[in-house]
C-alpha positions as CSV (number, residue, x, y, z in Angstrom):
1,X,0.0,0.0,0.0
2,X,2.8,2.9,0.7
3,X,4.1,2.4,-2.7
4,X,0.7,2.6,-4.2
5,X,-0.1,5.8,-1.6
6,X,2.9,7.5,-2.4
7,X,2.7,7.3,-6.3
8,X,-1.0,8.7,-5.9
9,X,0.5,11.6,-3.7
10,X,2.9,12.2,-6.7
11,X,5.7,11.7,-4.5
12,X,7.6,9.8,-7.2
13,X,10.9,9.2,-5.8
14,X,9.7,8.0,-2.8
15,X,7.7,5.0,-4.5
16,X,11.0,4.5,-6.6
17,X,12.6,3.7,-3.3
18,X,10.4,1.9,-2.2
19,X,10.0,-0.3,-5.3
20,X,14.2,-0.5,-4.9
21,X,13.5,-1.9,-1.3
22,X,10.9,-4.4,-2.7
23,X,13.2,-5.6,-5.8
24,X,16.2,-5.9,-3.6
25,X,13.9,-8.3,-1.3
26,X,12.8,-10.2,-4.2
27,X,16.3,-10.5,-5.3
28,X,18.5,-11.1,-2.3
29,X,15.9,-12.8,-0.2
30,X,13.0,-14.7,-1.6
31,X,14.9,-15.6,-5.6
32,X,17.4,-17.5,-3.3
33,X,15.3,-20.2,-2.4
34,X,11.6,-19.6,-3.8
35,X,12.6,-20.7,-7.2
36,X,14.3,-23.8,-5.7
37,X,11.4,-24.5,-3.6
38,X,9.2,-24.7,-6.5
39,X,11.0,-27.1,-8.4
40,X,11.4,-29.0,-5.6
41,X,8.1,-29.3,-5.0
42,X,7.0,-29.8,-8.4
43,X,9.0,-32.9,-8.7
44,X,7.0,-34.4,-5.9
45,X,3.4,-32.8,-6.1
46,X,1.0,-36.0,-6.9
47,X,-1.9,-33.7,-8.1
48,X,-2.6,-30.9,-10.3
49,X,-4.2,-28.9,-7.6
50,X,-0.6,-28.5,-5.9
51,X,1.5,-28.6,-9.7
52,X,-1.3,-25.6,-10.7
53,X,-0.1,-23.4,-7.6
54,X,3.0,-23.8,-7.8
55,X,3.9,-22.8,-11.8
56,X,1.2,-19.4,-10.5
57,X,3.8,-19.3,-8.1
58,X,6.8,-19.2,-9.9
59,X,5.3,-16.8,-12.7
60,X,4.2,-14.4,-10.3
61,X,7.7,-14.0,-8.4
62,X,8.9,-13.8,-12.1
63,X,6.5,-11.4,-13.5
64,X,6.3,-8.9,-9.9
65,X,10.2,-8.8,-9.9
66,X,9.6,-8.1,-14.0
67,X,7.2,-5.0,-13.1
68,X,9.0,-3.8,-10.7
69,X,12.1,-3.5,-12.7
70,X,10.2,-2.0,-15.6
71,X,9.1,0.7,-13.4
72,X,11.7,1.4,-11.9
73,X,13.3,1.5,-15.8
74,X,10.9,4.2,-16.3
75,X,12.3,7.4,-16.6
76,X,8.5,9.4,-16.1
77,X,8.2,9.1,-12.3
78,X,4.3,9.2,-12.8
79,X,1.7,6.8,-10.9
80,X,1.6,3.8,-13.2
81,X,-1.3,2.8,-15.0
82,X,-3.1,-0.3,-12.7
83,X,-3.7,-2.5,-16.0
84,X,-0.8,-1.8,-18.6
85,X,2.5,-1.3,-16.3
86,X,4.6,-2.1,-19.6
C-alpha cells in the first residue's frame, strides 16, 4: 500500500525507493530459495491442484520482480497505470 499511496501523492521518488527496497527483497531474499522450492516441490506434487499453484507461483515471483524492474526503468516518475505497467 505505501508504494501505491505515495505514487497517488505524486511523491515519485519515494515510490521509486520503495520499489528498490521491494526488488532488492525479491532478489536477495526470496529468488534464493523460492525458485528452488518450487521445483522441488514440483518434482514431488502427486496432483494438479498443488503442480497448478506452484507454476502461479513461480510466474508471479517472475513477472512482480519483471514489473518492478520495468518501473523502476521508467524514466517518467508518474503513478503507473493499474492495468498496462509495460
Amino acid at each position: 500500500m505505501r508504494e501505491a499511496e505515495a505514487w497517488e501523492a505524486g511523491e515519485g521518488e519515494k515510490a521509486r525507493g520503495l520499489l528498490d527496497r521491494q526488488a532488492e527483497f525479491l532478489d536477495r531474499h526470496v529468488g534464493l530459495w523460492a525458485p528452488h522450492f518450487v521445483e522441488k516441490a514440483l518434482s514431488m506434487a502427486e496432483t494438479d491442484f498443488y503442480r497448478g499453484h506452484l507454476m502461479m507461483l513461480r510466474g508471479f515471483l517472475a513477472g512482480e520482480l519483471e514489473r518492478i524492474r520495468l518501473l523502476l526503468d521508467d524514466a517518467d516518475l508518474t503513478y503507473p497505470d493499474p492495468i498496462d505497467v509495460r
